[in-house]
Structure formats: structure tokens, C-alpha cells
N, CA, C and O atoms as a Tinker XYZ file with bonds, in Angstrom:
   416  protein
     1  N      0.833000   -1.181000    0.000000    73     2
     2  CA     0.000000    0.000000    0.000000    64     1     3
     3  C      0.880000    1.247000    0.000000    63     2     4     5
     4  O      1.937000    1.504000    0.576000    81     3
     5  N     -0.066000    2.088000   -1.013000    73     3     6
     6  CA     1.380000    3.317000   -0.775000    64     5     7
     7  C      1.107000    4.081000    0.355000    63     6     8     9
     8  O      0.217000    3.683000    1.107000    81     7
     9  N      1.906000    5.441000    0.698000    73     7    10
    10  CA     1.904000    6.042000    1.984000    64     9    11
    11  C      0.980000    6.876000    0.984000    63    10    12    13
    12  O      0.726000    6.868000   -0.220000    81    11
    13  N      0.483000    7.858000    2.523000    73    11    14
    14  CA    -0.189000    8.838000    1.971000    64    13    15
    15  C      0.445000   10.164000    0.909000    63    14    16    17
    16  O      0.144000   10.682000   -0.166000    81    15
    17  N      1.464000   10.305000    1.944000    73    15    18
    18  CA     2.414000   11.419000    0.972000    64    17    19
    19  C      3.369000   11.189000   -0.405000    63    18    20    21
    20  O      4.189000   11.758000   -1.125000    81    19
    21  N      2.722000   10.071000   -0.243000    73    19    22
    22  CA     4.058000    9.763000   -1.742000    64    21    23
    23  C      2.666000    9.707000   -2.684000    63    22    24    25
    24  O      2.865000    9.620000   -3.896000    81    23
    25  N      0.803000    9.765000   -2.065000    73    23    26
    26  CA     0.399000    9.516000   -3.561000    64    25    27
    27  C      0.048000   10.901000   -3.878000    63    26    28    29
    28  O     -0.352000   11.202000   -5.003000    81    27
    29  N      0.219000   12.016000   -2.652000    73    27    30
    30  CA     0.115000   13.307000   -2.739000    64    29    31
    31  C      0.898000   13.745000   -3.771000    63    30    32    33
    32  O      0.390000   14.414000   -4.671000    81    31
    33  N      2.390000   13.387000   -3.771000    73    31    34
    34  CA     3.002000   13.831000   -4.501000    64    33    35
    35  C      2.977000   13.543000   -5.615000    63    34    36    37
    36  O      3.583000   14.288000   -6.386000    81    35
    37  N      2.183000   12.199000   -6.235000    73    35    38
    38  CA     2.159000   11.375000   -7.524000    64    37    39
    39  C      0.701000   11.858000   -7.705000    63    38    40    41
    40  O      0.347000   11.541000   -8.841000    81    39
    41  N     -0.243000   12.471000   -7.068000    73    39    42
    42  CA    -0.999000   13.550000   -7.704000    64    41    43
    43  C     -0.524000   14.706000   -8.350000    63    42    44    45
    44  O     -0.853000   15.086000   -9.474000    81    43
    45  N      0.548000   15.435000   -7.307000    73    43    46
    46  CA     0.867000   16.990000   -7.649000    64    45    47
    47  C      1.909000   17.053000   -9.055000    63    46    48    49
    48  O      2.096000   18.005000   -9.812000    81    47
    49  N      2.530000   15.597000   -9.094000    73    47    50
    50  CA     3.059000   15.590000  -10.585000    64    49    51
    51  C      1.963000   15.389000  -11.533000    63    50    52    53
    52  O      1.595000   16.429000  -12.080000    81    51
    53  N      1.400000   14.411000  -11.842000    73    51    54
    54  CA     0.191000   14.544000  -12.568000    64    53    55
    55  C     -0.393000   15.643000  -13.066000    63    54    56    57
    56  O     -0.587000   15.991000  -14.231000    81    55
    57  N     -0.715000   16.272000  -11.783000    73    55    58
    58  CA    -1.455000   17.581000  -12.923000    64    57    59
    59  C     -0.477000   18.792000  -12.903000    63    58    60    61
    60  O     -1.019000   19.787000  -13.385000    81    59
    61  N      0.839000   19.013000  -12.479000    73    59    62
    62  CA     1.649000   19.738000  -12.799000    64    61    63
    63  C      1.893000   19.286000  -14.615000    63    62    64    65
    64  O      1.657000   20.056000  -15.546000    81    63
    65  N      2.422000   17.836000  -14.751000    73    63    66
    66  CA     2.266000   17.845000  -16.037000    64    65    67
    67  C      1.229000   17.862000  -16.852000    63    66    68    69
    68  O      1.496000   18.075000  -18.034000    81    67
    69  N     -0.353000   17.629000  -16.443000    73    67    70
    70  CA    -1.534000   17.720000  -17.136000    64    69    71
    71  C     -1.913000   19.732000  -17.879000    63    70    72    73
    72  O     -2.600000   20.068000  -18.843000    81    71
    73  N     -1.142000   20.562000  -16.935000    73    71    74
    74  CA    -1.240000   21.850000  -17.011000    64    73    75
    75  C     -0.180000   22.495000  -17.945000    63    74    76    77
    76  O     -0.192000   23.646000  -18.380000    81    75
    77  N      1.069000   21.171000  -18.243000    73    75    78
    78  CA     2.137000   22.170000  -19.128000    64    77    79
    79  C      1.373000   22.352000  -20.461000    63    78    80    81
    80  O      1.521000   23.450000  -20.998000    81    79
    81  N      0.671000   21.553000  -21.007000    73    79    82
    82  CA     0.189000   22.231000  -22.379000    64    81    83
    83  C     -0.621000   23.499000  -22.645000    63    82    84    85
    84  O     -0.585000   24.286000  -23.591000    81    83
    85  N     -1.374000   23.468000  -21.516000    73    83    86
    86  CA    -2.297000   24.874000  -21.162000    64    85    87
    87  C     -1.368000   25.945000  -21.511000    63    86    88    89
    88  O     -1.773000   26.748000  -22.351000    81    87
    89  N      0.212000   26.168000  -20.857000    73    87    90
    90  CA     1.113000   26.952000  -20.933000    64    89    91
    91  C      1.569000   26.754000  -22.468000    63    90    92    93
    92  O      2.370000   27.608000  -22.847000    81    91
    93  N      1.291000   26.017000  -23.187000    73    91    94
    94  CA     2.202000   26.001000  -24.397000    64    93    95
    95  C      2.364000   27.555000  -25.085000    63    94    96    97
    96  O      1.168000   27.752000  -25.304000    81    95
    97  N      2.981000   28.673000  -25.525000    73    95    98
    98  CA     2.598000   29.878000  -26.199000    64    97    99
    99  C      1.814000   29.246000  -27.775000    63    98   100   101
   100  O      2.010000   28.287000  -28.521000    81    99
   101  N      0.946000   30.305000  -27.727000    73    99   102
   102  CA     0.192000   30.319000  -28.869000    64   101   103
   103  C      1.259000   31.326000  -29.596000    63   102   104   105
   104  O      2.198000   31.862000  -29.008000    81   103
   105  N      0.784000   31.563000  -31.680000    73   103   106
   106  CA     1.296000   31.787000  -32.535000    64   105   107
   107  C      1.480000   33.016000  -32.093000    63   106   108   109
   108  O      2.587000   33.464000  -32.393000    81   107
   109  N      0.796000   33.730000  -31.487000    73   107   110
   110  CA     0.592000   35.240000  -31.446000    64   109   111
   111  C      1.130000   35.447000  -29.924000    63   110   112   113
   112  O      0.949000   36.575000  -29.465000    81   111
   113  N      1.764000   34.501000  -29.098000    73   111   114
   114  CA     2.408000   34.742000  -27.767000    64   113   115
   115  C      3.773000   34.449000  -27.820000    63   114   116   117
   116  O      4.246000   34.042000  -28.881000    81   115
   117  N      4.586000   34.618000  -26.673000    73   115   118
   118  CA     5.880000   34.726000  -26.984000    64   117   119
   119  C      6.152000   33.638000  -25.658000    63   118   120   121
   120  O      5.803000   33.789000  -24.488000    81   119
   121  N      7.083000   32.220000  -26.434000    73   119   122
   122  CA     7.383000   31.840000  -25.225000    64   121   123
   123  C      8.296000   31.880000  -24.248000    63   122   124   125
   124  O      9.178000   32.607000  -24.705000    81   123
   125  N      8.603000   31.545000  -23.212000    73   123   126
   126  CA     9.522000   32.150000  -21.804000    64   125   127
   127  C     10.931000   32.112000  -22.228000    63   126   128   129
   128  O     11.661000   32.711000  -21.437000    81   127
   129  N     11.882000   31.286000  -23.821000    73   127   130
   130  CA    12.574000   31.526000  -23.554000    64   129   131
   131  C     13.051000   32.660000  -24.951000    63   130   132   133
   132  O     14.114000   33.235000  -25.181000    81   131
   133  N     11.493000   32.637000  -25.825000    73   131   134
   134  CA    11.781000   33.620000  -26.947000    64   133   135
   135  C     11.826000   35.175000  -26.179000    63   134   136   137
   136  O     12.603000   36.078000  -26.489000    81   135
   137  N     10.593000   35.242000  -24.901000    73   135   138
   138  CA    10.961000   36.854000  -24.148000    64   137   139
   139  C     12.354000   36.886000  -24.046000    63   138   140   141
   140  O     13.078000   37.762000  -24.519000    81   139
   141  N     12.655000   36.044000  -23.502000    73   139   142
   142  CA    14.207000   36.021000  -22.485000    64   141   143
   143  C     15.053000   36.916000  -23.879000    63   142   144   145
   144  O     15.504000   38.062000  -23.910000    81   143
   145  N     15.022000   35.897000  -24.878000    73   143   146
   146  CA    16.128000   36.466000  -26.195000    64   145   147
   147  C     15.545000   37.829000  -26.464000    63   146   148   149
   148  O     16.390000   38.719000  -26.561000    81   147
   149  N     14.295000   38.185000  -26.604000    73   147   150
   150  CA    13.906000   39.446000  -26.978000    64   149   151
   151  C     13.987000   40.927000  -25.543000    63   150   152   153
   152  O     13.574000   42.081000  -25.430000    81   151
   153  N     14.618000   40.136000  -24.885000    73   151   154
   154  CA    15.125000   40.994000  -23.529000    64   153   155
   155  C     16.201000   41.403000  -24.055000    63   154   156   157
   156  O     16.519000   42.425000  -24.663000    81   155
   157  N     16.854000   40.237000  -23.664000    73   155   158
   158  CA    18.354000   40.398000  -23.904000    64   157   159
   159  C     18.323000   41.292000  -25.527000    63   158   160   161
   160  O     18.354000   42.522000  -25.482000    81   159
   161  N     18.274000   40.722000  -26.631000    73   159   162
   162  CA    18.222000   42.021000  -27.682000    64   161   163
   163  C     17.884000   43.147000  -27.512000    63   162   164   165
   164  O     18.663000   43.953000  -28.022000    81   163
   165  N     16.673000   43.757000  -26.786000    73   163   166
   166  CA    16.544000   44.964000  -26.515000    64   165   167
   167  C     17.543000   45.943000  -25.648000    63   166   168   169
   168  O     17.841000   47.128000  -25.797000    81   167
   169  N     17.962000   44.886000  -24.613000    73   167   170
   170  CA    19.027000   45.752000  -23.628000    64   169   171
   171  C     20.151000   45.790000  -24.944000    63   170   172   173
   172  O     20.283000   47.003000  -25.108000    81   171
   173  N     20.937000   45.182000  -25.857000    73   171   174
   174  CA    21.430000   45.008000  -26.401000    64   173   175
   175  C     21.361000   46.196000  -27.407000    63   174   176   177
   176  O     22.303000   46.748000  -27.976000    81   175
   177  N     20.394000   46.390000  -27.471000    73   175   178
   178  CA    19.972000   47.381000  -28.808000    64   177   179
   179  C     20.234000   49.195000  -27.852000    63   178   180   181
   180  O     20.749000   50.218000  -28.302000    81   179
   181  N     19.706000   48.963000  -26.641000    73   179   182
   182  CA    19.530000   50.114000  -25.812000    64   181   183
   183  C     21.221000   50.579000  -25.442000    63   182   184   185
   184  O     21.679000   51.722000  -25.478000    81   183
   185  N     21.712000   49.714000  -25.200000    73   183   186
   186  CA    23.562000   49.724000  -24.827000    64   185   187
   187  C     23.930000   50.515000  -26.323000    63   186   188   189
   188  O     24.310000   51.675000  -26.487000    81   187
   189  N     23.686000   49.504000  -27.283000    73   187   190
   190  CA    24.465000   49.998000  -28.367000    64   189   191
   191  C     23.972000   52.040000  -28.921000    63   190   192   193
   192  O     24.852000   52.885000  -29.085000    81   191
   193  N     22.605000   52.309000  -29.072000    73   191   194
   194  CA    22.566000   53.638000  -28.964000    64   193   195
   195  C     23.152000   54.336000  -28.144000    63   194   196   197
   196  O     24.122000   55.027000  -28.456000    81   195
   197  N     22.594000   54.268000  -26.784000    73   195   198
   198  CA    23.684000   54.859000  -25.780000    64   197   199
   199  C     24.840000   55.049000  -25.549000    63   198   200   201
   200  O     25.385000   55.796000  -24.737000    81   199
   201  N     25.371000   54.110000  -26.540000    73   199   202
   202  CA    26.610000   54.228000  -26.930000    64   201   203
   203  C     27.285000   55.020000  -27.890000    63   202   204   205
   204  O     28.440000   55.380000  -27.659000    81   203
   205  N     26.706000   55.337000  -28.944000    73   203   206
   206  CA    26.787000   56.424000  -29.790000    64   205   207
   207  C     26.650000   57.746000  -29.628000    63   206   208   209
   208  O     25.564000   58.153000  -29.216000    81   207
   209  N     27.555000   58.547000  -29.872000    73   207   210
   210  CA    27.591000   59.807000  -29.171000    64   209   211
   211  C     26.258000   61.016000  -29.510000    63   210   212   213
   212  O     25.743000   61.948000  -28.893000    81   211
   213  N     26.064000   60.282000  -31.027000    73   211   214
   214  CA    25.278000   61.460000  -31.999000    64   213   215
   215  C     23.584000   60.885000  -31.208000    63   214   216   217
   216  O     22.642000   61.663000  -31.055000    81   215
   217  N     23.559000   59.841000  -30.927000    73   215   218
   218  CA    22.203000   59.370000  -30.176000    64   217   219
   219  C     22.517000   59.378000  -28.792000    63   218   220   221
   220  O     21.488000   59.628000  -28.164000    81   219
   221  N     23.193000   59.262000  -28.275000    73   219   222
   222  CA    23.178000   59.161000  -26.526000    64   221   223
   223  C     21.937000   59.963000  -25.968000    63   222   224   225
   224  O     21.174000   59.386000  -25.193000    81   223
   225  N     21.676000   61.460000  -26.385000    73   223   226
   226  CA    21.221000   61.996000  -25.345000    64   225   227
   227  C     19.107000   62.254000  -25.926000    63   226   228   229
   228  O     18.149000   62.877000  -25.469000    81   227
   229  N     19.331000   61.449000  -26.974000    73   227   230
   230  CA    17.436000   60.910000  -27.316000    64   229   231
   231  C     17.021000   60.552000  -26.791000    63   230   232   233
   232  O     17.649000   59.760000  -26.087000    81   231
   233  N     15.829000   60.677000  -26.579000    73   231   234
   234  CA    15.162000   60.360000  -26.120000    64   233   235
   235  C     13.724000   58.343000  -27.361000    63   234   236   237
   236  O     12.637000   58.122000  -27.896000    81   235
   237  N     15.142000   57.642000  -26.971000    73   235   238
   238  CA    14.724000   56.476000  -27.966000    64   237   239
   239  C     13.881000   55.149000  -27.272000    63   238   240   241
   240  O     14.770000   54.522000  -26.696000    81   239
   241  N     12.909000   54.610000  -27.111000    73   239   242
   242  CA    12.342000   53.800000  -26.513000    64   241   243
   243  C     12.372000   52.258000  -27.564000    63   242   244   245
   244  O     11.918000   51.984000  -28.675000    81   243
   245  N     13.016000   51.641000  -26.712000    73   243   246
   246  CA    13.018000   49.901000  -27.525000    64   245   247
   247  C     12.083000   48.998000  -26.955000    63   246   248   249
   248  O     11.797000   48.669000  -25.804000    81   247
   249  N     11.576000   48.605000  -28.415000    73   247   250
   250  CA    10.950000   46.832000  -27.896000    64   249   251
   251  C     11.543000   46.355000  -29.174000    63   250   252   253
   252  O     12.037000   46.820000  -30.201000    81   251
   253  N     11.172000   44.831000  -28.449000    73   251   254
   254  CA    11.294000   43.744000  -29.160000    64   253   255
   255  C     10.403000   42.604000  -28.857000    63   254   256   257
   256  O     10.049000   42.258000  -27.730000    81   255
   257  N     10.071000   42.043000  -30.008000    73   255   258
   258  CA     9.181000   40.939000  -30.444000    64   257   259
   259  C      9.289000   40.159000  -31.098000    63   258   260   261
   260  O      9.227000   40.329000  -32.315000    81   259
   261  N      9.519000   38.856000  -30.468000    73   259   262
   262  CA    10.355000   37.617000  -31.930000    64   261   263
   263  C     11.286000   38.416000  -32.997000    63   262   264   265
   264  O     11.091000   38.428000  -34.212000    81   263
   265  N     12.167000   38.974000  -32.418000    73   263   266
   266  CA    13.271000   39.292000  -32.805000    64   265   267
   267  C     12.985000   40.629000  -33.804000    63   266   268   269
   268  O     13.884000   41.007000  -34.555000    81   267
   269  N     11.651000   41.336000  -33.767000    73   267   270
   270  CA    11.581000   42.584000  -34.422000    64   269   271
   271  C     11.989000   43.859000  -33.759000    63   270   272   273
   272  O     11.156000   43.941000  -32.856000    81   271
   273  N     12.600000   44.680000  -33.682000    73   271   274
   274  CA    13.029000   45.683000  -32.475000    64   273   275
   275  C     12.048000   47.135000  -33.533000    63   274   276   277
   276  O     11.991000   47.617000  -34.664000    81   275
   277  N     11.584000   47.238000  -32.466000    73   275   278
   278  CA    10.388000   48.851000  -32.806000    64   277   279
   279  C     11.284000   49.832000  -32.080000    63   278   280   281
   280  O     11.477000   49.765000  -30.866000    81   279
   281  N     11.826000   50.751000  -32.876000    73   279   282
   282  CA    12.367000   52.047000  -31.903000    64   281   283
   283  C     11.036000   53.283000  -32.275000    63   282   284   285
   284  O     10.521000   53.612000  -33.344000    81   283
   285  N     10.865000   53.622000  -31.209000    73   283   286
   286  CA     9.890000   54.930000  -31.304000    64   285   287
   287  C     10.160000   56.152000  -30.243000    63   286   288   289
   288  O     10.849000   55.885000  -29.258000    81   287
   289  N      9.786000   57.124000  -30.359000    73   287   290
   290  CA     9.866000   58.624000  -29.116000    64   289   291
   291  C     10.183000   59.706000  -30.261000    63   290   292   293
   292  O      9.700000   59.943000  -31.369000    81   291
   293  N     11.254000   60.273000  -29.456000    73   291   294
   294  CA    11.051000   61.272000  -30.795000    64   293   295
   295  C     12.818000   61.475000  -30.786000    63   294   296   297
   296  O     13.556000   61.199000  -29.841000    81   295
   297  N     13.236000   62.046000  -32.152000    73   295   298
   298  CA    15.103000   62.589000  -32.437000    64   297   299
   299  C     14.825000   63.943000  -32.837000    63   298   300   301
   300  O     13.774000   64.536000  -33.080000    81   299
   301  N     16.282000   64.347000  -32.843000    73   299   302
   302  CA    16.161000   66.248000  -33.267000    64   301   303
   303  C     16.577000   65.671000  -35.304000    63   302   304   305
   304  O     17.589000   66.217000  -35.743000    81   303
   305  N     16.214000   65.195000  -35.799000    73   303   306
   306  CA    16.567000   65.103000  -36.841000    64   305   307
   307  C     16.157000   63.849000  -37.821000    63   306   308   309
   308  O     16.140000   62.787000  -37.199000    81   307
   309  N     15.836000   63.737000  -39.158000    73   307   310
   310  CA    15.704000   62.601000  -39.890000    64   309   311
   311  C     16.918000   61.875000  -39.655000    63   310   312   313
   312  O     16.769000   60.716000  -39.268000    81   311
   313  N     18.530000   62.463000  -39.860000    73   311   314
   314  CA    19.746000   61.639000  -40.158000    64   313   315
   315  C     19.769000   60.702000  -38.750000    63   314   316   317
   316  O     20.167000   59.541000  -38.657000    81   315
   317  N     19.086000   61.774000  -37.423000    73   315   318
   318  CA    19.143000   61.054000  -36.096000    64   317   319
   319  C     18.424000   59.450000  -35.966000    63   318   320   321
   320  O     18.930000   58.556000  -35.287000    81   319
   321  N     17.431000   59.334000  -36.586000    73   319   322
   322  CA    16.310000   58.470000  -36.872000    64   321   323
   323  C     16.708000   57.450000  -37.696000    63   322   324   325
   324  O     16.308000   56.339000  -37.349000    81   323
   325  N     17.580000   57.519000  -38.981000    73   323   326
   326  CA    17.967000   56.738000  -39.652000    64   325   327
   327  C     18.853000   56.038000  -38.890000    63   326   328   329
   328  O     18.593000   54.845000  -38.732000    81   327
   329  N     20.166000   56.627000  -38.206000    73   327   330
   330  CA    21.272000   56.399000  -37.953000    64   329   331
   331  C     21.029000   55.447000  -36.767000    63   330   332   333
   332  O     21.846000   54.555000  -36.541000    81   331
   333  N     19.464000   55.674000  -35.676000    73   331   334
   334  CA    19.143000   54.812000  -34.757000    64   333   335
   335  C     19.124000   53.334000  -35.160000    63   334   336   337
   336  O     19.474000   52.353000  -34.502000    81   335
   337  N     18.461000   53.442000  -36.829000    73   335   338
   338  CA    17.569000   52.241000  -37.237000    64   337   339
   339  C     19.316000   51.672000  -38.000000    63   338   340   341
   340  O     19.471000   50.538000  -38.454000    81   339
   341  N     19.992000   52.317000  -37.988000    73   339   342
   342  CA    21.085000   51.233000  -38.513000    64   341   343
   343  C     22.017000   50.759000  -37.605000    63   342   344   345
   344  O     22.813000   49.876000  -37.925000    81   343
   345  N     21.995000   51.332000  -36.343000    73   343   346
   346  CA    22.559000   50.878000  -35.076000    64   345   347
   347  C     21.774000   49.679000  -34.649000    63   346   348   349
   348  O     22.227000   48.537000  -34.574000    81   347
   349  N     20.946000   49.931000  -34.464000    73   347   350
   350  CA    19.455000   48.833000  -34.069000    64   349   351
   351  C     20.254000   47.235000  -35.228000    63   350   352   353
   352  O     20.668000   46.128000  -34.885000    81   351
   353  N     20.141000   47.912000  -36.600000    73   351   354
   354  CA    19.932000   46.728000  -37.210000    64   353   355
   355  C     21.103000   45.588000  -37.369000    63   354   356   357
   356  O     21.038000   44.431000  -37.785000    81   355
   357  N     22.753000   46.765000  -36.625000    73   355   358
   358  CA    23.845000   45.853000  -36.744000    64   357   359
   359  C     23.891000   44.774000  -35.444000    63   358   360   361
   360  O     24.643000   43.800000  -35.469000    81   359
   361  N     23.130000   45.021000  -34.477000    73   359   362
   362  CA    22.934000   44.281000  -33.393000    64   361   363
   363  C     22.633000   42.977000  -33.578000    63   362   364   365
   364  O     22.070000   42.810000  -34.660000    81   363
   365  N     22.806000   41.828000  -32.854000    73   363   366
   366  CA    23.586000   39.881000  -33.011000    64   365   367
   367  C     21.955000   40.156000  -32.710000    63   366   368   369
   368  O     21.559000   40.928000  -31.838000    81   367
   369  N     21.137000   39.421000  -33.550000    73   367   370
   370  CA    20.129000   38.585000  -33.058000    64   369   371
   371  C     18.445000   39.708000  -33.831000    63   370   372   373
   372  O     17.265000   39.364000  -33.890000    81   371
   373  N     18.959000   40.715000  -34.173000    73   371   374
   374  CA    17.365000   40.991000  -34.343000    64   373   375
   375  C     17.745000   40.920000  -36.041000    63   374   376   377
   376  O     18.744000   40.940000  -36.761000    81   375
   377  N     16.160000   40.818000  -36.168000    73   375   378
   378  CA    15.344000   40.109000  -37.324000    64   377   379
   379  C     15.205000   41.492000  -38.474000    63   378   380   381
   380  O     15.948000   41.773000  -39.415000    81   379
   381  N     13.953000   42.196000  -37.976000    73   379   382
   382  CA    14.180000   43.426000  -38.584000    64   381   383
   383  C     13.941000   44.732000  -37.453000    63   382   384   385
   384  O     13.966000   44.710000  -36.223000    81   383
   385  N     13.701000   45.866000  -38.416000    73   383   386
   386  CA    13.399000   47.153000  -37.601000    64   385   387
   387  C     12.454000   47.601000  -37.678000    63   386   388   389
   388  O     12.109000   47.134000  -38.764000    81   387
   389  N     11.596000   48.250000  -37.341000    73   387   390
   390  CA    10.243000   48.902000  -37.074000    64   389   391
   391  C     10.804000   50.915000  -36.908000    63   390   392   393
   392  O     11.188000   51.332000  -35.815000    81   391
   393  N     10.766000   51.431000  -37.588000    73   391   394
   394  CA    11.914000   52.763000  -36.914000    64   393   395
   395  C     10.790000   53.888000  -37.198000    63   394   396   397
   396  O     10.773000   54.408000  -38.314000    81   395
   397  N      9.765000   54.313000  -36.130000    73   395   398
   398  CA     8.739000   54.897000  -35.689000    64   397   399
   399  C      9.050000   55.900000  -34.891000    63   398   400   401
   400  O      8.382000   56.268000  -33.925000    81   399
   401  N     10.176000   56.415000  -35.311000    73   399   402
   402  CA    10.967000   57.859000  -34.237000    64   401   403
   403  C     10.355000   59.032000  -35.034000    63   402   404   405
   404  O     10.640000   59.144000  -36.226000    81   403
   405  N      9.688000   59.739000  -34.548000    73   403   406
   406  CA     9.423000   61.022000  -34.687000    64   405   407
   407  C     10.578000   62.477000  -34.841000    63   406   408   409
   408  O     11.310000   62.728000  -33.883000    81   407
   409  N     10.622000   63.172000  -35.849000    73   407   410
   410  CA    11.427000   64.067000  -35.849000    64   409   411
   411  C     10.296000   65.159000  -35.397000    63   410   412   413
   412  O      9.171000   65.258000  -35.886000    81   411
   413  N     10.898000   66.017000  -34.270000    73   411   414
   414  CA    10.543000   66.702000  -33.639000    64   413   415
   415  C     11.344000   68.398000  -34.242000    63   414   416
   416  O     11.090000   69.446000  -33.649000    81   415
């Protein structure tokens, strides 16, 4: 006969694994370890402007989404805006650019 706590626990696996598919990401969700990469690219993308002297002091806001990086806010200039979206695009890992910066 089993103990009580060992069938507790051979319940709590059961539906721990009965619940991983519930979690599966759908087409239109991002799963835990595609965020993770689309983190890491964004900090990635955010370092590398900040790093540039002619962008440092923009005001540039990053996302990323399965590897698309959207820069948007606003630059003092078109050349500022371009020059974001080609910094953005030399960065390890993103897909394309989205470059929605406003010249102010």
C-alpha cells in the first residue's frame, strides 16, 4: 500500500504535467525563452545607442518581439532616426526594424 504522501506527490506531478500544455505559447504569444532572447536584444539594442555619441542623449524607446526591435519617441533630426535604425539593425540577433521615431 502506498503512503499517503508519496500519492500526494504522484498527484501533484500529474497535474503539474496535465497543465504544461495549457502553458504552451500560442502563434501570437511569446514563449519564456523567446521573451528572455527578446530581452536580452533589446538591452542590447539600448547599450548599443547609448553608446553612440550622436544618439546618446534621445530620447529612444526599444521593444522587441520575436526578434523585431520597434524604436519609437522622438530625435532632433531625420539623419538622427535613420542612424538609430542602422545601429538597431547591426545588433547579433534581431530580425528586422520597425523605426517609428518622430522628428521633432
Amino acid at each position: 500500500m502506498l503512503k499517503p504522501r508519496r500519492v500526494l506527490r504522484l498527484i501533484a506531478c500529474f497535474a503539474l504535467l496535465s497543465a504544461c500544455p495549457a502553458y504552451a505559447g500560442a502563434q501570437n504569444q511569446e514563449s519564456t525563452g523567446q521573451y528572455v532572447d527578446d530581452s536580452v536584444i533589446t538591452a542590447k539594442v539600448k547599450s548599443a545607442i547609448f553608446g553612440d555619441p550622436t544618439l546618446k542623449l534621445l530620447q529612444i524607446k526599444v521593444t522587441t518581439y520575436k526578434g523585431v526591435v520597434q524604436l519609437s519617441g522622438f530625435v532632433d533630426s531625420k539623419q538622427s532616426a535613420d542612424k538609430a535604425g542602422e545601429v538597431a539593425r547591426e545588433v547579433k540577433g534581431v530580425v528586422s526594424v520597425q523605426n517609428d521615431l518622430i522628428v521633432k
